[in-house]
C-alpha positions as CSV (number, residue, x, y, z in Angstrom):
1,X,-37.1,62.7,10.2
2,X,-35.4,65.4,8.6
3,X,-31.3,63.5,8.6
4,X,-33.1,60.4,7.2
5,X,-34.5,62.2,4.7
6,X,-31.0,63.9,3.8
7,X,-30.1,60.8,4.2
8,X,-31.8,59.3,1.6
9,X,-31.8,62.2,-0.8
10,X,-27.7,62.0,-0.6
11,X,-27.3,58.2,-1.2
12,X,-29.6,57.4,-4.1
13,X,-28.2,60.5,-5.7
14,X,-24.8,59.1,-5.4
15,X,-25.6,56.1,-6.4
16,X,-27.4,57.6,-9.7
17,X,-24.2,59.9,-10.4
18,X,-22.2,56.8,-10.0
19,X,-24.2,54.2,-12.0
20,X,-26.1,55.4,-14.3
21,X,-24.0,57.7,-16.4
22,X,-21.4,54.4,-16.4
23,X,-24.6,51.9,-17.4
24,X,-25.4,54.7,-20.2
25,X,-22.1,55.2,-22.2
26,X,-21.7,51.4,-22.1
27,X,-25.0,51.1,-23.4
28,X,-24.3,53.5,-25.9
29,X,-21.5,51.7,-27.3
30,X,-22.9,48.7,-27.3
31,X,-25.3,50.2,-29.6
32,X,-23.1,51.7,-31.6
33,X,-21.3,48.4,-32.1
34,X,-25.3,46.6,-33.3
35,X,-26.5,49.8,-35.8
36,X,-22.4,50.9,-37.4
37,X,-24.1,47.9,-40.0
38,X,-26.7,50.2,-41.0
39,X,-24.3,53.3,-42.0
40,X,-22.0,51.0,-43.1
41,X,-24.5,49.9,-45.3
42,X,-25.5,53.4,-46.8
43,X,-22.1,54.3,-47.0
44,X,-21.0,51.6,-49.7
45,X,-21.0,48.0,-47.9
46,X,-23.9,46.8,-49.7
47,X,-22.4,47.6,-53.2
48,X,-18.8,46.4,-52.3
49,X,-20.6,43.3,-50.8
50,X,-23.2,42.5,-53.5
51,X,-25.9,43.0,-50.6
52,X,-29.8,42.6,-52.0
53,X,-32.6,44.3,-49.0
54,X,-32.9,40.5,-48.1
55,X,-29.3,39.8,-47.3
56,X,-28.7,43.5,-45.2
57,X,-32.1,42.2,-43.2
58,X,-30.5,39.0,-42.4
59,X,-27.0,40.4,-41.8
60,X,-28.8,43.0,-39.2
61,X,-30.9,40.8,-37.7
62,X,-28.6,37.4,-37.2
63,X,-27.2,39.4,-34.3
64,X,-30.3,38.4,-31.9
65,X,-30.2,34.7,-33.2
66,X,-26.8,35.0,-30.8
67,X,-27.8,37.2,-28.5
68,X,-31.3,34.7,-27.7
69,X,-28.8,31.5,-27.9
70,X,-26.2,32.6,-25.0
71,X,-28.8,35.5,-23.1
72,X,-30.4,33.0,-20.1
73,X,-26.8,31.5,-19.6
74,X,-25.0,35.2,-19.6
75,X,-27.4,36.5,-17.1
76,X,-26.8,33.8,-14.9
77,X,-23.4,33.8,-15.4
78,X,-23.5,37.3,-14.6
79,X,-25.4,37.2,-11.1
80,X,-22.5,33.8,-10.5
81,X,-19.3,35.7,-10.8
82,X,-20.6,39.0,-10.4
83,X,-21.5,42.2,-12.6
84,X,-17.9,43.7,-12.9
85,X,-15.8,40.7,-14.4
86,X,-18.6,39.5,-16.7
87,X,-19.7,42.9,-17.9
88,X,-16.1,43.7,-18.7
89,X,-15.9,40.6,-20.6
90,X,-18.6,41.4,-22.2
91,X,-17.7,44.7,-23.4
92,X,-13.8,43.6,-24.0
93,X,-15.4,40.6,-26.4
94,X,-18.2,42.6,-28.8
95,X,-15.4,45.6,-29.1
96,X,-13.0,42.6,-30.7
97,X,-15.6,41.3,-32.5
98,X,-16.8,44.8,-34.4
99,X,-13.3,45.5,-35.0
100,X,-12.7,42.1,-37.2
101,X,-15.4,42.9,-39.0
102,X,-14.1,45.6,-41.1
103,X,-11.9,42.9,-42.5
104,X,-14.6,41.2,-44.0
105,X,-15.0,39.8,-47.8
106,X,-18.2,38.8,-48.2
107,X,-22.0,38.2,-46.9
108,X,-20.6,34.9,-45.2
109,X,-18.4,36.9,-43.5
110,X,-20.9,38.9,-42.0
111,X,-23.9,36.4,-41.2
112,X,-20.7,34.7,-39.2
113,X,-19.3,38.2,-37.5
114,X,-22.9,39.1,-36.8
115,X,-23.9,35.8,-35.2
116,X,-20.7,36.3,-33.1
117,X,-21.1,39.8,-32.2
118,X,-24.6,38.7,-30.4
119,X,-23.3,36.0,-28.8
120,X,-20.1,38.0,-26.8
121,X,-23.1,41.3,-25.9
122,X,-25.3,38.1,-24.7
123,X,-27.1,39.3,-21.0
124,X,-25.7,42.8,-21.3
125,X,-29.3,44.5,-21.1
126,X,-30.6,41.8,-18.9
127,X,-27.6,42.4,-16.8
128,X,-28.1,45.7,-16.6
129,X,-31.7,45.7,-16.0
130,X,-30.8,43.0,-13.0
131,X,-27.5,45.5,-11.8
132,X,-30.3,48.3,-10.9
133,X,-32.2,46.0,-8.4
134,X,-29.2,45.4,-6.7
135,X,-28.8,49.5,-6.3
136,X,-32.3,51.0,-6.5
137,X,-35.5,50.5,-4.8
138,X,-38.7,49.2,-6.8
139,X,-40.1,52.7,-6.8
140,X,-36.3,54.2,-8.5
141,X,-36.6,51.9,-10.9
142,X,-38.4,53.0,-14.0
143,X,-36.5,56.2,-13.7
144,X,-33.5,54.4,-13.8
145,X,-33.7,52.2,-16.3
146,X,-35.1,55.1,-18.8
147,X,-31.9,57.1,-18.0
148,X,-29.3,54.8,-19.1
149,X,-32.0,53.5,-22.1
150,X,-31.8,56.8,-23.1
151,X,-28.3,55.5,-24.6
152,X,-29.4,53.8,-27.7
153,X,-31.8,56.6,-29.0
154,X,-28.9,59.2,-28.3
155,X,-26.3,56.5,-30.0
156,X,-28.2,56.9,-32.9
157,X,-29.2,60.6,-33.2
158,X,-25.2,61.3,-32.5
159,X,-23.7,58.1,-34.3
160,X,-26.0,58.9,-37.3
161,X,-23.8,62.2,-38.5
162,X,-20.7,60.7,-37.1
163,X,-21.1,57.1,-38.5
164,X,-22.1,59.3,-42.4
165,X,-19.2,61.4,-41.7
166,X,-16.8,58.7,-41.3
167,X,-17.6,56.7,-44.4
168,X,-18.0,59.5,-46.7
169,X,-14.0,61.0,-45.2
170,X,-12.2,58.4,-43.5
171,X,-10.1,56.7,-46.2
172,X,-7.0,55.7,-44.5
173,X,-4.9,53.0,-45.6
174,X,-6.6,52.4,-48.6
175,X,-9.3,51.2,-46.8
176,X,-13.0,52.8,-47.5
177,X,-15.0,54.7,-45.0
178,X,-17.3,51.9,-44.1
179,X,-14.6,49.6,-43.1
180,X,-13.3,52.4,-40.7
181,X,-16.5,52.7,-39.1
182,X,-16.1,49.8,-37.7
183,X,-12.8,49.7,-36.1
184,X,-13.9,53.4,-34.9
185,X,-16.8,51.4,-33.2
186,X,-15.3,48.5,-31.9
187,X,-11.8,50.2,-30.0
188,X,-14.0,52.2,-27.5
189,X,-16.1,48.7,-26.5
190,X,-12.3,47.6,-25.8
191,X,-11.1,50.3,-23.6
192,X,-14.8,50.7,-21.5
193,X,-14.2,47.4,-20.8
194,X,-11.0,47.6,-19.2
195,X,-12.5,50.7,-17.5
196,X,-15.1,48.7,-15.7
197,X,-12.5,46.2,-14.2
198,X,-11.7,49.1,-11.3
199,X,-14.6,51.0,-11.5
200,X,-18.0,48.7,-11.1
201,X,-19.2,47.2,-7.8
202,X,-21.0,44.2,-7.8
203,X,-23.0,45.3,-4.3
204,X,-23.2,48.3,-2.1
205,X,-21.4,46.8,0.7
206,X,-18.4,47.0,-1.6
207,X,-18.4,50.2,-2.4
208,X,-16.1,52.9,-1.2
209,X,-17.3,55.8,-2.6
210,X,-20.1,55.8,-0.3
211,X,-19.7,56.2,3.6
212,X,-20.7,53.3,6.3
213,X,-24.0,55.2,7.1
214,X,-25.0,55.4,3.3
215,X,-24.2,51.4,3.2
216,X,-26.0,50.6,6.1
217,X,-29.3,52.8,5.2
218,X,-29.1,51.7,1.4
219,X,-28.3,47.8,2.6
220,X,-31.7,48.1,4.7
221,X,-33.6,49.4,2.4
222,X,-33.3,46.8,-0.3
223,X,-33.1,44.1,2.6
224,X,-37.0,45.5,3.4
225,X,-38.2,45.3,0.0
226,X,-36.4,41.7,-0.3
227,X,-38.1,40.9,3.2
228,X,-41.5,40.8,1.5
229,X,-40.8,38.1,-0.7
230,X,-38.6,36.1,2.3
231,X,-40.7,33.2,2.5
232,X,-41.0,32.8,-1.3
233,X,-39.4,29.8,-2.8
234,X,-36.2,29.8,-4.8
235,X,-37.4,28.9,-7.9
236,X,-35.7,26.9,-10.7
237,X,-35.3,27.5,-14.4
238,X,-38.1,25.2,-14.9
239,X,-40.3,26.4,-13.2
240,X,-39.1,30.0,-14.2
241,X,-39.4,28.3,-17.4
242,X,-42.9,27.1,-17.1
243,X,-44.8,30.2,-15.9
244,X,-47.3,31.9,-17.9
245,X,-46.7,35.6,-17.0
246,X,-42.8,35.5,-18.1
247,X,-44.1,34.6,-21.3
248,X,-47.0,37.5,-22.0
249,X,-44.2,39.5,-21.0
250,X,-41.3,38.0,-23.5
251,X,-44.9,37.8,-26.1
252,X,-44.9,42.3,-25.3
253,X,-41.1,42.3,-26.0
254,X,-41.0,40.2,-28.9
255,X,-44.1,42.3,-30.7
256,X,-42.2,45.7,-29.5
257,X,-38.8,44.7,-30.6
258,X,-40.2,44.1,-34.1
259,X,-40.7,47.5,-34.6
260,X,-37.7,49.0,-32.7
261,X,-35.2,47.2,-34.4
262,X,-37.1,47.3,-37.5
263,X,-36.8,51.3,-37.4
264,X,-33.2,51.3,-36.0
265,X,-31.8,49.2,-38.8
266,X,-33.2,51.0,-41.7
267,X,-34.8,54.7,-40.7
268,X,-31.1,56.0,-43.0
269,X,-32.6,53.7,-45.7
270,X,-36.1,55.1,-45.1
271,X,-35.2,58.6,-45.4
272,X,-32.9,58.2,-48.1
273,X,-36.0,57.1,-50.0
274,X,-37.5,60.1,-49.3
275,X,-35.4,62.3,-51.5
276,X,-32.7,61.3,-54.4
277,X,-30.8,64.5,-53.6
278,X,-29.5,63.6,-50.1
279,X,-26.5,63.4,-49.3
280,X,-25.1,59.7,-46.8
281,X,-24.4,62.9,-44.0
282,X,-27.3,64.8,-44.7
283,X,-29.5,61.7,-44.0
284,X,-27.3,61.2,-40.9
285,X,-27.8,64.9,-39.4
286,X,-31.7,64.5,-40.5
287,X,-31.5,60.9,-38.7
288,X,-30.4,62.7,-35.3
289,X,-33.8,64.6,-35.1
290,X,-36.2,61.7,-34.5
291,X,-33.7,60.2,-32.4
292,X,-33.0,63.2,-30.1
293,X,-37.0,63.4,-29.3
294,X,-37.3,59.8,-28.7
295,X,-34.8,60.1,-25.9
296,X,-36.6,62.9,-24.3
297,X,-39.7,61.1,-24.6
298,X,-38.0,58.2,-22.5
299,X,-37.4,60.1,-19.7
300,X,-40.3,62.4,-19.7
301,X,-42.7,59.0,-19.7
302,X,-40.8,57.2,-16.9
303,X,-40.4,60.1,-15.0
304,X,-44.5,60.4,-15.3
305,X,-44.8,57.0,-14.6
306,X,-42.9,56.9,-11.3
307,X,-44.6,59.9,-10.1
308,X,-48.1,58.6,-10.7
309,X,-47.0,55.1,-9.7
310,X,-49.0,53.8,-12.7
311,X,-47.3,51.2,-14.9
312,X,-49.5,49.8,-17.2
313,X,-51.2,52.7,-19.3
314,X,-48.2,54.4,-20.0
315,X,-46.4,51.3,-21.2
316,X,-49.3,50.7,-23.3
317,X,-49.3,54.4,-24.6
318,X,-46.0,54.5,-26.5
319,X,-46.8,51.8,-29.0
320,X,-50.4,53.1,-30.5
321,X,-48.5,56.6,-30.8
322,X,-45.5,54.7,-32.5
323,X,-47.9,52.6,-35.1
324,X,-49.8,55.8,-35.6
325,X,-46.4,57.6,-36.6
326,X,-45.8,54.5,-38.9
327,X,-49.1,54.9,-40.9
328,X,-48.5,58.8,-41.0
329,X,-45.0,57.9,-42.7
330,X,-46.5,55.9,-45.3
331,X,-49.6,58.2,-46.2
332,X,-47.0,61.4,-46.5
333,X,-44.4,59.5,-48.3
334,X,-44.9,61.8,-51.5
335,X,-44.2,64.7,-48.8
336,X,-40.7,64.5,-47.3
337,X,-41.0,67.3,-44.5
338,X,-44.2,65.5,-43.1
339,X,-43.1,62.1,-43.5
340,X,-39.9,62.6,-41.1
341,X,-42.9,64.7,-38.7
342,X,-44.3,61.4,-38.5
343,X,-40.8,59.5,-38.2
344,X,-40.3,61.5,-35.3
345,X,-43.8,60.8,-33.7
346,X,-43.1,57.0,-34.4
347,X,-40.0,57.3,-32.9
348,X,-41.5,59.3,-29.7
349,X,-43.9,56.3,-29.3
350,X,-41.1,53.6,-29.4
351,X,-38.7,55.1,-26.9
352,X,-41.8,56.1,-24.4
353,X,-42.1,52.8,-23.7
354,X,-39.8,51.3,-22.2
355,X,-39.0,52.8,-19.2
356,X,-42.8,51.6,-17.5
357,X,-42.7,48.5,-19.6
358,X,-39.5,47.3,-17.3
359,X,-40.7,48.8,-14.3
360,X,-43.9,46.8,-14.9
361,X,-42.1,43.6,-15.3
362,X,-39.7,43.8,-12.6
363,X,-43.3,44.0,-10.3
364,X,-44.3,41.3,-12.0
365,X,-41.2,39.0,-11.5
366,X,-40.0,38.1,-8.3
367,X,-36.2,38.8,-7.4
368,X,-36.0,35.4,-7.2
369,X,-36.6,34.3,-10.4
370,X,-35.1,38.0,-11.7
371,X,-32.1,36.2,-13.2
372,X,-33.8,33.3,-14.9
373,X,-37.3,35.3,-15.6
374,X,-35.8,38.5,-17.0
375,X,-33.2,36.8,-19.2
376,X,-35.8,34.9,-20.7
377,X,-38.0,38.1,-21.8
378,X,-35.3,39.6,-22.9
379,X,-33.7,37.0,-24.7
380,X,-36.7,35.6,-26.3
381,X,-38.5,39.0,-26.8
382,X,-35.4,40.2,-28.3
383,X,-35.5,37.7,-31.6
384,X,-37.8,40.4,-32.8
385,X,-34.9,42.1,-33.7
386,X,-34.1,39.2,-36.3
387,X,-37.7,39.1,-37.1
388,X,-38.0,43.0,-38.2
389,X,-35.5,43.7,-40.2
390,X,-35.2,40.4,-41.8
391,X,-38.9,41.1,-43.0
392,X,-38.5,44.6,-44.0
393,X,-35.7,43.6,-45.9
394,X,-37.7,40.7,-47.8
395,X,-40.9,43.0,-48.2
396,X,-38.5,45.5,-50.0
397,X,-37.6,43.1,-52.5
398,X,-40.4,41.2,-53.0
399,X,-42.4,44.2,-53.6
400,X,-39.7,47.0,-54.4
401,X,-41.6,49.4,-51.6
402,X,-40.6,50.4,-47.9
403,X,-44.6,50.3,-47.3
404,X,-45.3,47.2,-46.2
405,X,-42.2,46.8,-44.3
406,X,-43.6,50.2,-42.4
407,X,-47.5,48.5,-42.3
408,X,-45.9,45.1,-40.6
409,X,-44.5,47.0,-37.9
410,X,-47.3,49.3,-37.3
411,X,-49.4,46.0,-36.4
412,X,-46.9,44.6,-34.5
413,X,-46.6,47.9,-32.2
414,X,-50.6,47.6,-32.0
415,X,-50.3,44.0,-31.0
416,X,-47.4,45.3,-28.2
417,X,-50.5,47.5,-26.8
418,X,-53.0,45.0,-26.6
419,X,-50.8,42.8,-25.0
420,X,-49.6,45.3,-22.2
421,X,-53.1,46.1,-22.0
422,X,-54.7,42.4,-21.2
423,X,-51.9,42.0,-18.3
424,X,-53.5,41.5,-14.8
425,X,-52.2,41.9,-11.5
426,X,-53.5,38.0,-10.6
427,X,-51.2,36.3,-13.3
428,X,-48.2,35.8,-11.1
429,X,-46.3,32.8,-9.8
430,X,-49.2,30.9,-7.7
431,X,-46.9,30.8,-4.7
432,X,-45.9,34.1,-4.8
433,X,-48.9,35.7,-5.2
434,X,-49.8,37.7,-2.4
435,X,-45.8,39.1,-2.2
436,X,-46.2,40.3,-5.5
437,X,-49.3,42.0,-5.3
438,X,-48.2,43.7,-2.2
439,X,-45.2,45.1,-4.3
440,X,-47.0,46.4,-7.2
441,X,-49.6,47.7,-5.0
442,X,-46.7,49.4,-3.2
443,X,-45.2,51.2,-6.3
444,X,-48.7,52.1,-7.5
């Protein structure tokens, strides 16, 4: 008892040291590469550009009108020819892409560039989030996908300064700041992906960093898990297509991705509003603070929620304390200190949540629909991103206030909980029914 537990203990930690720190910096650039528009934007874009609130909403958010087109079809692609070539091309193609845009001329340039840079990071996250099944048991998973989703809260608490830094100092060429930013942004997308080329594994029996008794244990344990569902149908994208649970779970993404991208495209903005005497880096190192506790939110609540087991609650949790931290930004607007206080306890809220929101969904959907299912939540869930900053931006003008930009996406976080809330254990695939229970009684 004791070697199989060593046993254990020493192959899911390797596989952790060897996956997740690679899934994290990749995720980190790639969110680098979506928000550099947002400092760009403070740092001087918008005026070189002609850019009303409308048009930077629209420019931000056409990025998941891409991503949604080409998502389904990347994820499949991905599971096809296998995680390391199509990840790679992944990276190698958004890099290119941020890197042209610091060429650009005019707002047509970016709705094109942005459009584009969705469509090369298309079925990244869903990729990722189907990469951990292939390494990590059910009961790993929240833990696991919280760890490398750490990345985009850390991108921006880090590439907040940075990104201000670069604008306000980086002239070279006669080029301004902002257009450095995002060559600076796109280069390391480049070189990662080369990276991954010799370094990712599409399975476990392919890797040689681990020995043939850490293959063999690791091999049979997902084989078990797998083994439930054995006599379950392979489903097609119909079908997949068709199902009611996929879609209350894309319906909890879509209402959550409002409000995430909705506060990663324009918290600078927001605090910059707070005070007329900040500088672009001060509201960069003020920007990091939020961000920084949001990320140790994310772990902290997964970690919870794969030690209880429970899913459900604490995916339901992090949105009322995000829409909460919403309303408390708009009622201390006249004080600055408190309104970032309540930046940061919206901020908590929104990165809380994902972590047992995935976990819950990947009980939900079977592995063999994984592929299809998943890419379809994320995809679809993920035009929220066009949907919250594009309104934001068209709330701003319309009524030259942040407010009811900030009161939208407190209701849509609200509506996220409900949602998460009103799933039951009963709505899965009819055929599949019993399997799936059986797992999610498992992991609870």
């Amino acid at each position: 008892m004791k070697s199989a537990e060593t046993l254990e203990t020493r192959t899911v930690k390797k596989v952790a040291w060897r996956i997740i720190p690679y899934m994290f910096i990749a995720y980190l650039v790639a969110f680098v590469d979506r928000v550099s528009i947002t400092y760009a934007s403070i740092g001087g874009m918008d005026k070189a550009l002609n850019l009303t609130s409308t048009a930077f909403g629209l420019i931000a958010g056409i990025f998941f009108l891409g991503y949604f087109l080409f998502e389904v079809p990347g994820n499949i692609f991905l599971e096809r020819i296998g995680a390391r070539k199509w990840i790679a091309r992944i990276l190698i193609t958004w890099g290119i892409v941020t890197v042209i845009t610091a060429w650009v001329n005019s707002a047509a340039h970016l709705y094109i560039l942005r459009f584009l840079l969705g469509v090369a990071e298309a079925g990244f996250f869903p990729g990722m989030i189907l990469y951990i099944t292939y390494w990590f048991r059910s009961k790993e998973r929240a833990r696991a996908v919280a760890l490398f989703m750490t990345a985009p809260p850390l991108a921006n608490a880090f590439g907040a300064p940075i990104s201000t830094w670069i604008v306000e100092n980086i002239h070279w060429a006669g080029m301004p700041g902002w257009r450095w930013l995002f060559i600076i942004a796109g280069l390391p997308a480049v070189i990662l992906g080369i990276i991954t080329l010799f370094y990712l594994n599409d399975r476990p029996e392919q890797a040689k960093w681990l020995t043939s008794e850490e293959k063999n244990w690791l091999n049979n344990e997902l084989q078990r898990e797998h083994a439930k569902k054995i006599n379950v149908k392979k489903l097609s994208f119909k079908e997949v297509f068709k199902n009611r649970i996929v879609w209350k779970f894309t319906a909890i993404n879509l209402t959550f991705v409002v409000g995430l991208y909705g506060i990663s495209f324009w918290m600078p903005r927001i605090i910059q509003s707070l005070s007329s005497i900040l500088t672009n880096t001060q509201v960069g190192l003020i920007t990091m603070i939020p961000y920084l506790l949001g990320a140790i939110a994310m772990v902290l609540m997964a970690r919870r929620s794969d030690r209880t087991g429970e899913r459900k609650y604490h995916a339901a949790f992090g949105p009322v304390v995000g829409s909460l931290g919403l309303i408390g930004v708009l009622v201390s607007s006249h004080n600055p200190i408190l309104a970032i206080i309540m930046m940061c306890v919206a901020t908590i809220g929104l990165y809380s949540f994902s972590g047992p929101y995935w976990a819950l969904t990947s009980s939900f959907v079977a592995a063999e629909a994984a592929a299809v299912g998943i890419g379809i939540i994320n995809s679809v869930g993920n035009l929220g991103g066009f949907v919250g900053p594009y309104v934001i931006g068209m709330l701003n003008d319309a009524t030259g206030s942040i407010a009811f930009g900030l009161a939208f996406l407190a209701l849509m976080l609200i509506l996220t909980s409900i949602q998460v809330l009103l799933i039951k254990r009963e709505n899965t695939y009819s055929d599949e029914k019993q399997s799936v229970t059986n797992e999610v009684a498992e992991s609870n």
